[in-house]
C-alpha positions as CSV (number, residue, x, y, z in Angstrom):
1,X,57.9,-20.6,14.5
2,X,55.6,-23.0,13.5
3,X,51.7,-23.3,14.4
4,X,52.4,-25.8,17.0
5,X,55.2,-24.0,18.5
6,X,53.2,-20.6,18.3
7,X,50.3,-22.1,20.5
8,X,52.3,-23.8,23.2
9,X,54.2,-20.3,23.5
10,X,50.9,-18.6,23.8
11,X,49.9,-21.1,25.7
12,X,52.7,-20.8,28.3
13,X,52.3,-17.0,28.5
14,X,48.0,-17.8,29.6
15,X,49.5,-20.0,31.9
16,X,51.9,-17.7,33.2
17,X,49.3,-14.6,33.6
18,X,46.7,-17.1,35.4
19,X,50.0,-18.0,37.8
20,X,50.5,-14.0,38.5
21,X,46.7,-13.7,38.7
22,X,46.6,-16.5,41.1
23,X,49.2,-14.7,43.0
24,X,47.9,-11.3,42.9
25,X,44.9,-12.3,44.2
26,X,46.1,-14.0,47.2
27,X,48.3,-10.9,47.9
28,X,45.7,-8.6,48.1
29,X,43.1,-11.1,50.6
30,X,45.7,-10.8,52.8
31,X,46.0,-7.1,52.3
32,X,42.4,-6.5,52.4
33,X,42.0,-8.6,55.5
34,X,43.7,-5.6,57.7
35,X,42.0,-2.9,58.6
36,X,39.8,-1.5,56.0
37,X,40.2,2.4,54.3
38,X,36.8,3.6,56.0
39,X,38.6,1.9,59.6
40,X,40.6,5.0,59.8
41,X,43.8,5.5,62.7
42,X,44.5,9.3,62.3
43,X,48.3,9.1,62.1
44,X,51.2,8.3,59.2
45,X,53.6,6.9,62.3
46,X,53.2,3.5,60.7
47,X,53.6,4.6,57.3
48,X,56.7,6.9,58.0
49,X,58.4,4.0,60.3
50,X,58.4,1.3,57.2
51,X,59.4,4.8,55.1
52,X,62.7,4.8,56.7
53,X,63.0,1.4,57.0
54,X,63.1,1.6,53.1
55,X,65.1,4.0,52.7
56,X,62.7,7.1,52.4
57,X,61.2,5.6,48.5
58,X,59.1,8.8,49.0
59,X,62.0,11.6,48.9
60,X,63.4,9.8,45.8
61,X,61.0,11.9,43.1
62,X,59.2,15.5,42.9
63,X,55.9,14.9,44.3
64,X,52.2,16.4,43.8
65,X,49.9,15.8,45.9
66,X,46.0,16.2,45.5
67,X,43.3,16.6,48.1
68,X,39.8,18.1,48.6
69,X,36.6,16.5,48.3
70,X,35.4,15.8,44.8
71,X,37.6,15.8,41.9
72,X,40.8,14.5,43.6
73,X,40.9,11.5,40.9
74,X,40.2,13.2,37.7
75,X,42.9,16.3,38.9
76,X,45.7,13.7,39.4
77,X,44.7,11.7,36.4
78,X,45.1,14.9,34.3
79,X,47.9,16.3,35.9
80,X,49.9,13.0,35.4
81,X,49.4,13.2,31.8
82,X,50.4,16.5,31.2
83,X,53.6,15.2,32.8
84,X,54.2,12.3,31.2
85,X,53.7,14.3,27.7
86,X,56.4,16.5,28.7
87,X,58.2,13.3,28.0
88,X,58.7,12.1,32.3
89,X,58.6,9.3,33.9
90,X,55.3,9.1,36.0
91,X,54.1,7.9,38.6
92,X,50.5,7.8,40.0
93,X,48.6,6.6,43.1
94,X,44.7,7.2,43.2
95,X,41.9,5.2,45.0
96,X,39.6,3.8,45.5
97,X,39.7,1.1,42.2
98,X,37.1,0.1,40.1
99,X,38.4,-3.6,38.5
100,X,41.5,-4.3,40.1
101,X,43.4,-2.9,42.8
102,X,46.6,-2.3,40.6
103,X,44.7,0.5,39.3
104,X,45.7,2.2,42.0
105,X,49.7,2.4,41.6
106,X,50.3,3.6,38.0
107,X,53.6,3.7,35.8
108,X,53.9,5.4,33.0
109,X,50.2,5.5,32.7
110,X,49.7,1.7,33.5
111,X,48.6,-0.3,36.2
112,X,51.8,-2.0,37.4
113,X,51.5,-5.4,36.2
114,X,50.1,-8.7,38.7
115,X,53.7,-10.3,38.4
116,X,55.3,-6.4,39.8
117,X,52.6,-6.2,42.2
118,X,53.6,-9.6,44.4
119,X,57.3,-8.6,43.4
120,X,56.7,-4.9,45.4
121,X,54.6,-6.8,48.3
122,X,57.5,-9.3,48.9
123,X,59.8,-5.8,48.5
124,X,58.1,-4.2,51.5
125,X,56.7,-7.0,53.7
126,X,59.6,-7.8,55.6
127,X,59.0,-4.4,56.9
128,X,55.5,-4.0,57.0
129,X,55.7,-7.0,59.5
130,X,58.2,-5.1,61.6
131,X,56.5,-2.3,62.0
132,X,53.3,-4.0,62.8
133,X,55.5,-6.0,65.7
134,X,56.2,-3.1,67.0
135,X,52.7,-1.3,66.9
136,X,51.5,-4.4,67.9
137,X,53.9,-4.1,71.2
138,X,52.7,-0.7,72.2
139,X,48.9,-1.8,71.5
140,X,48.4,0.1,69.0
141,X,47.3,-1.8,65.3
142,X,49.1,-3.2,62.5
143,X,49.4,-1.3,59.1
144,X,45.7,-0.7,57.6
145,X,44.9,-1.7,54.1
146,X,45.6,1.8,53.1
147,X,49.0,2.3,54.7
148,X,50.1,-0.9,53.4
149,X,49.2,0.2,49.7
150,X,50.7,3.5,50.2
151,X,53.9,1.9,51.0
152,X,53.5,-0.5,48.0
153,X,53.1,2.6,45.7
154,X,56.3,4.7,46.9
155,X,58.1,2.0,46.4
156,X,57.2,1.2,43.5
157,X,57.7,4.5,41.9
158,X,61.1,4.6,43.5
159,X,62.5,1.4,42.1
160,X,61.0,2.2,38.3
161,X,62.5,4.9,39.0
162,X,59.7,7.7,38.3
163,X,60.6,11.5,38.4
164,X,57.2,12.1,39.2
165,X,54.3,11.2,41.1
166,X,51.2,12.8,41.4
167,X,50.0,11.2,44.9
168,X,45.9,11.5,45.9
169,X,45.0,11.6,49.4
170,X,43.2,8.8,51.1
171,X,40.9,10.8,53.2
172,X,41.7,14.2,54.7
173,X,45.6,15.3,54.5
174,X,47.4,16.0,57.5
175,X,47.3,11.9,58.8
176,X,46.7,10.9,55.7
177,X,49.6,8.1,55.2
178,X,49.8,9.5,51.9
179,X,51.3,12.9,53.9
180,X,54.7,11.4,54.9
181,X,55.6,12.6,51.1
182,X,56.4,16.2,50.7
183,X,54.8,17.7,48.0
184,X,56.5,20.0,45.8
185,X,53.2,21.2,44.3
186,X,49.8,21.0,46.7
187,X,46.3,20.9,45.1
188,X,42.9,21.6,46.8
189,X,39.9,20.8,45.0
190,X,36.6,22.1,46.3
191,X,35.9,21.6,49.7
192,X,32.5,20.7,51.0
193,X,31.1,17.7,53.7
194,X,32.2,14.8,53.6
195,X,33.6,12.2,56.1
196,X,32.6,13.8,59.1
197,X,33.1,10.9,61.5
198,X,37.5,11.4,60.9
199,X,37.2,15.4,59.6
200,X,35.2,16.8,61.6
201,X,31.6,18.5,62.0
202,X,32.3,21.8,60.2
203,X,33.8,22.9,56.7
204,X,36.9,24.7,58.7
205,X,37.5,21.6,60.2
206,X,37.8,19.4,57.6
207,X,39.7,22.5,55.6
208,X,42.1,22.6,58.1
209,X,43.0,18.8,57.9
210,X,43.2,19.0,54.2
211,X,45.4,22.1,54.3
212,X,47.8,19.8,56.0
213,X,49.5,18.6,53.3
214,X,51.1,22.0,52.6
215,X,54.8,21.7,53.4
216,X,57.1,24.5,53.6
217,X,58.4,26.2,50.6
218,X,55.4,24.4,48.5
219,X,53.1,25.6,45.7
220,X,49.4,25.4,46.6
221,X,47.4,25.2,43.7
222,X,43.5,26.4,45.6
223,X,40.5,25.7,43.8
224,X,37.6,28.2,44.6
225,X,36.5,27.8,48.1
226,X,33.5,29.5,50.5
227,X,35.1,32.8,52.2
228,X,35.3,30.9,55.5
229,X,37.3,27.5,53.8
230,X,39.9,29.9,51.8
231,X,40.6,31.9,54.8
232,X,40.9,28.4,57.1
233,X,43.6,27.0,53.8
234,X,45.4,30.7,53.0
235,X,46.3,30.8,57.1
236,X,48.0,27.0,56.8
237,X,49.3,28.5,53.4
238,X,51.4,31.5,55.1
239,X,52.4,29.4,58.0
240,X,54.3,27.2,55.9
241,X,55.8,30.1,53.4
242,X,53.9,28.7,50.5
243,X,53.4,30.0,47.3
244,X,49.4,30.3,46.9
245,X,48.1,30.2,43.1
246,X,44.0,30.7,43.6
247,X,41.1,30.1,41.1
248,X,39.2,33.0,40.7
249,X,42.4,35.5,41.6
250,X,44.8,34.5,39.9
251,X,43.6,31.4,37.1
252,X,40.5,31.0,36.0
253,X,38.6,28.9,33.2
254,X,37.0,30.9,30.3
255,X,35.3,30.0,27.5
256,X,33.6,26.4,27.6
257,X,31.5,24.7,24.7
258,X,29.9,21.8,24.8
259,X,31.7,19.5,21.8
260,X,31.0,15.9,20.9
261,X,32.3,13.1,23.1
262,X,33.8,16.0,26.0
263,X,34.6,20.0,25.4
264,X,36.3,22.7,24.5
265,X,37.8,24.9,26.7
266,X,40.0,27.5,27.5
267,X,41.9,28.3,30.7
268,X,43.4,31.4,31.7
269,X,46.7,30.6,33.8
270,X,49.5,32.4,35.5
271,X,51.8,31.7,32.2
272,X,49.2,32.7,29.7
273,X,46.0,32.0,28.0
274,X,45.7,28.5,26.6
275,X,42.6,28.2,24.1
276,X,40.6,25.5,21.9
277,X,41.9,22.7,24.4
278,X,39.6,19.8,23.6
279,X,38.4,17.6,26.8
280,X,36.7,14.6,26.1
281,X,35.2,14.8,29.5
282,X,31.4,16.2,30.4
283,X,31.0,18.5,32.9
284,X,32.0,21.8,33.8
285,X,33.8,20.6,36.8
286,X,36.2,18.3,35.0
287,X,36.7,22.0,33.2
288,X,38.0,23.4,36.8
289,X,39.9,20.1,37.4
290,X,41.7,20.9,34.0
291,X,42.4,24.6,35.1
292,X,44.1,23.4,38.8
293,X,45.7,20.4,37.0
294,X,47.5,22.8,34.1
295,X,48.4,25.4,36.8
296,X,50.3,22.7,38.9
297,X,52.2,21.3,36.0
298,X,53.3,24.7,35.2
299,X,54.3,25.3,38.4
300,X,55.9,21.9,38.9
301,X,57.5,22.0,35.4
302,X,58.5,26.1,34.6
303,X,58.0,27.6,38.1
304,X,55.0,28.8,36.3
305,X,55.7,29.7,33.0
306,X,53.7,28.9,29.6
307,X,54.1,25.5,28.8
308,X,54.3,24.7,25.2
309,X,50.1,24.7,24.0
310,X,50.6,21.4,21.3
311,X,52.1,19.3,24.2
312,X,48.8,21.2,26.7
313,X,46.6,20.0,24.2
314,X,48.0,16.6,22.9
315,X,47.5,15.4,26.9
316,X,44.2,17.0,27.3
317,X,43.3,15.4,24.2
318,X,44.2,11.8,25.7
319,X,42.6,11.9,29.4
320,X,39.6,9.7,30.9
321,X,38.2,9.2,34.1
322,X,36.5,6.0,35.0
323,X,33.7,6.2,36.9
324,X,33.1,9.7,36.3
325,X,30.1,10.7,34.2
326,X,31.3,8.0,31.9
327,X,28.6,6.6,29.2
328,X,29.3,3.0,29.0
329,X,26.6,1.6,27.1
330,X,24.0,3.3,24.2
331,X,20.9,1.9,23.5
332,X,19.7,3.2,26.2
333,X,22.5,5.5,27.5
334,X,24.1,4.3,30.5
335,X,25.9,6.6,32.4
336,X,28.0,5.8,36.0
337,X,29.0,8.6,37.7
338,X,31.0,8.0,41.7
339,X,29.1,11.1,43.0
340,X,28.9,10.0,46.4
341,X,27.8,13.3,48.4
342,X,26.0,15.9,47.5
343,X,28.5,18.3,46.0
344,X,29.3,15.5,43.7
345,X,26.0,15.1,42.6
346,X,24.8,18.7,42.1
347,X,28.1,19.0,39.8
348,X,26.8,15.5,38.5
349,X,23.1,16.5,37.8
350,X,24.9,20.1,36.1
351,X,26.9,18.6,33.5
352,X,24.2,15.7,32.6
353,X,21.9,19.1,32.2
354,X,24.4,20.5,30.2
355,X,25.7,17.7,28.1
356,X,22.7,14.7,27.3
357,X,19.3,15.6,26.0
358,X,17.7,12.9,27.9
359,X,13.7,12.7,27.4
360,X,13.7,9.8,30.6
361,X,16.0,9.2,32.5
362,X,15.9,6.6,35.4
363,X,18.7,6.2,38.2
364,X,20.2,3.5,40.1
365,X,21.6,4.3,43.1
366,X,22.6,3.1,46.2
367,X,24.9,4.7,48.9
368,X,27.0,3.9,51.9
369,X,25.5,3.9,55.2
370,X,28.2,6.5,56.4
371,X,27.0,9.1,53.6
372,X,23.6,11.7,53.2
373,X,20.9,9.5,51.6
374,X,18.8,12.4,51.5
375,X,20.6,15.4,50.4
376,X,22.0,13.0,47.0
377,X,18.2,11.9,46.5
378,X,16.8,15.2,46.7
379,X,19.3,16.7,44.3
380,X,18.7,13.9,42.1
381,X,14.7,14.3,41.8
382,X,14.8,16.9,39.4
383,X,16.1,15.3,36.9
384,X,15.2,11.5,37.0
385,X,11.9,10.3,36.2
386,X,11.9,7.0,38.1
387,X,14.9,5.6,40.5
388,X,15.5,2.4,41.1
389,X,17.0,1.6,44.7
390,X,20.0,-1.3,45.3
391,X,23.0,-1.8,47.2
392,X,26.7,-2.5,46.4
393,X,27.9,-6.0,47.6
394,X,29.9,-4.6,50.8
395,X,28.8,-4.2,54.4
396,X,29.1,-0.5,54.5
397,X,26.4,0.0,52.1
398,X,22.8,1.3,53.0
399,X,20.2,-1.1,53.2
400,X,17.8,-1.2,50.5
401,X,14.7,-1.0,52.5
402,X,16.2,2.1,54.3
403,X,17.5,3.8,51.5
404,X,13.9,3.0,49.7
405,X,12.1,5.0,52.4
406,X,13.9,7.9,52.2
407,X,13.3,7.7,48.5
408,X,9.7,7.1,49.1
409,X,10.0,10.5,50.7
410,X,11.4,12.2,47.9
411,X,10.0,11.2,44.7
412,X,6.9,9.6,46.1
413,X,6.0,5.6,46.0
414,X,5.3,5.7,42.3
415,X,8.8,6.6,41.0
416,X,10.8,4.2,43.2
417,X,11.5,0.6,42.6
418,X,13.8,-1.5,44.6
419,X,15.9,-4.5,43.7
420,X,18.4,-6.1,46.2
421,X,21.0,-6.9,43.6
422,X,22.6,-4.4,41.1
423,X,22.0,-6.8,38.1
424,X,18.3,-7.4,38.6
425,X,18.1,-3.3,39.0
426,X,20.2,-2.6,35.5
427,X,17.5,-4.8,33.6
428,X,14.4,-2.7,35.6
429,X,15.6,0.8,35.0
430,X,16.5,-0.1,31.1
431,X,13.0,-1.4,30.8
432,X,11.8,1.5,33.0
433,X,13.7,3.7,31.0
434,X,11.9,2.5,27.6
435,X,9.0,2.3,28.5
436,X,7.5,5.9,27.9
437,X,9.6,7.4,24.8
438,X,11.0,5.7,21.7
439,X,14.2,7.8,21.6
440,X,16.3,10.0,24.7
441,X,16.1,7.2,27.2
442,X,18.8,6.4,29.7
443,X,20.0,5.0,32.7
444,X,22.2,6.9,35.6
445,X,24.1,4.4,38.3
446,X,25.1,6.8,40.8
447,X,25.5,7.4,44.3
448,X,28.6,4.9,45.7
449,X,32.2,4.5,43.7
450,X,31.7,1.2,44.7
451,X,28.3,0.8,43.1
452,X,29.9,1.9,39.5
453,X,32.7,-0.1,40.1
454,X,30.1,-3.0,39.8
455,X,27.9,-2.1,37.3
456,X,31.1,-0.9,34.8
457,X,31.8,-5.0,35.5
458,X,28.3,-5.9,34.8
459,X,28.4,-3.8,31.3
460,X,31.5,-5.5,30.5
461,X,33.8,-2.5,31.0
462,X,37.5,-4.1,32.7
């Protein structure tokens, strides 16, 4: 090929990924424009109705499917690649995304391509609209932004075809749209508050939605939970004749040493003892995620059985987690973590305790107006020396000048800044963050998924 005829070829194919760009993006607007994830309709009737209007996608591959309240994400992430090293096909759906909404439906460990995502959309539309006709004739709504996506993502798997898909829940479990799949394997990550508008008041409450993704016959992986939530999930458990694996009974995670760039760690299973497993995560909670993750594959793969340790470790070896305790710049260290409650941020502030000798450190944070402004501020005091209060660019997030006041409260008018837009407040805490020590400075954006999701674009990080 000549030079000439090289650069029109690569020409063509820039032209041709702008086009599916184009495309995508007018997809999704009209996606988006439904009812958003945080407008929730507590049922999967809508999601089940287009189902078997497809065919049932959802029955066409084992399933595993993740909920609780922090760690969902980083569980399915892992457990997908312990799969897919077992030489699978995979499949993966998580939310929310943090550059582009293919993120969420993931093939083989990629985002399905713009082009694949408009060819899926115009798959399932016809449907989507028929269902919504329908709702729409009772008076109830049309498919949410959720729903729609959830369809989108079993179908997808179905027509790759995938043998696998490791399935995170939107919010809760029992409606979940995400539930009309039956899950071979069940995980539960820690429980604690969270949603309480959709899950209810209590911890039993919102453990007895989440339990509701146990189907009959499953294997429910159950991450250490308070007395009251275990009893609450074990009950659901026994109702539906499931197999109950528990941290703390019957798995556990041993040994753990801080290494560079993650850890190393050992987990005690129901097939055996795996040691030295590298992790290039921080945190000891990604080192419980590991445990729940490994015991579901086992279960999914063996029945529960050893699986071989060089294929254990070779995944390990290869996972990340976007958005979660991730440093994305040096010079000062910039960390964004999605802690977005405060479970998520005490395991937050742990692991930065644990893993980064920071001299200063200054936060950014800003938080949905939906979510506990003062229990993440107060757990955060401890351990930042200044904070610096903004807001992500959507309508459910706290406003500045309220979430400043409850700052105000906490770490006292001297150690809070404000700055309305997330750019303005990375240059203030960097500056902030030098000012008083020449080395072990850094910078923590924390407190909205949606807030790292901005500032990993900011720092350049697609």
């Amino acid at each position: 090929m000549s030079p000439r005829e090289h650069g029109g070829a690569e020409h063509l194919r820039t032209e041709a990924e702008k086009e599916a760009r184009e495309a995508a993006d007018e997809v999704y607007r009209g996606i988006v424009a439904r009812a958003p994830e945080h407008e929730i309709d507590p049922t999967f009737d809508r999601t089940l109705a287009v189902m078997e209007l497809l065919g049932d996608p959802q029955k066409a591959y084992r399933v595993v499917h993740v909920t609780g309240t922090n760690g969902k994400t980083s569980t399915s992430r892992m457990v997908e690649r312990l799969v897919r090293e077992h030489g699978l096909r995979t499949g993966r759906f998580t939310s929310p995304h943090l550059s582009r909404v293919n993120e969420r439906i993931v093939i083989d460990g990629e985002p399905i391509s713009d082009e694949r995502f408009v060819e899926v959309w115009q798959d399932v539309a016809p449907y989507v609209h028929l269902v919504d006709q329908r709702s729409a004739a009772e008076g109830k709504p049309q498919l949410s932004f959720f729903e729609v996506f959830t369809v989108m993502a079993f179908a997808a798997f179905a027509d790759a075809p995938v043998d696998v898909a490791v399935i995170e829940v939107g919010m809760g479990g029992l409606w979940d749209s995400t539930n009309v799949a039956d899950g071979e394997v069940a995980i539960i990550t820690p429980i604690s508050m969270d949603h309480e508008r959709y899950l209810g008041d209590t911890l039993l409450d919102i453990a007895s939605v989440k339990a509701g993704i146990i189907k009959d016959g499953a294997t429910l992986v159950l991450a250490a939970q308070s007395e009251d939530v275990e009893g609450v999930v074990l009950a659901a458990a026994a109702e539906k004749g499931a197999r109950v694996v528990r941290e703390g009974v019957d798995i556990e995670v041993g040994e753990r040493q801080v290494a560079v760039g993650g850890q190393l760690i050992a987990l005690q299973t129901l097939g055996g003892t795996y040691t030295e497993i590298f992790l290039p995560l921080h945190g000891e909670f990604q080192a419980h995620n590991a445990l729940l993750a490994l015991t579901a594959t086992e279960a999914l793969l063996t029945g529960g059985r050893a699986l071989d340790p060089g294929v254990v470790e070779a995944a390990f070896a290869d996972v990340d987690s976007p958005g979660r305790l991730e440093v994305v710049r040096s010079s000062p260290t910039i960390i964004v973590d999605g802690a977005h409650n405060p479970a998520g941020v005490e395991a937050l502030v742990d692991a930065i305790e644990e893993a980064f000798e920071f001299h200063r450190l200054v936060g950014i944070v800003g938080v949905m107006a939906d979510k506990d402004p003062e229990g993440i501020l107060a757990l955060l005091e401890p351990v930042l020396a200044e904070v610096v209060i903004t807001r992500a660019s959507n309508t459910r997030a706290l406003e500045v000048e309220e979430l400043a006041e409850v700052a105000v409260d906490i770490f006292g008018e001297d150690r809070v800044h404000v700055a309305e837009r997330l750019n303005d407040a990375l240059d203030l805490a960097v500056a902030r963050a030098e000012s008083e020590v020449e080395r072990g400075s850094g910078v923590l954006v924390t407190g909205s998924i949606l807030l790292v999701a901005e500032a990993r674009r900011l720092l350049g990080r697609l």
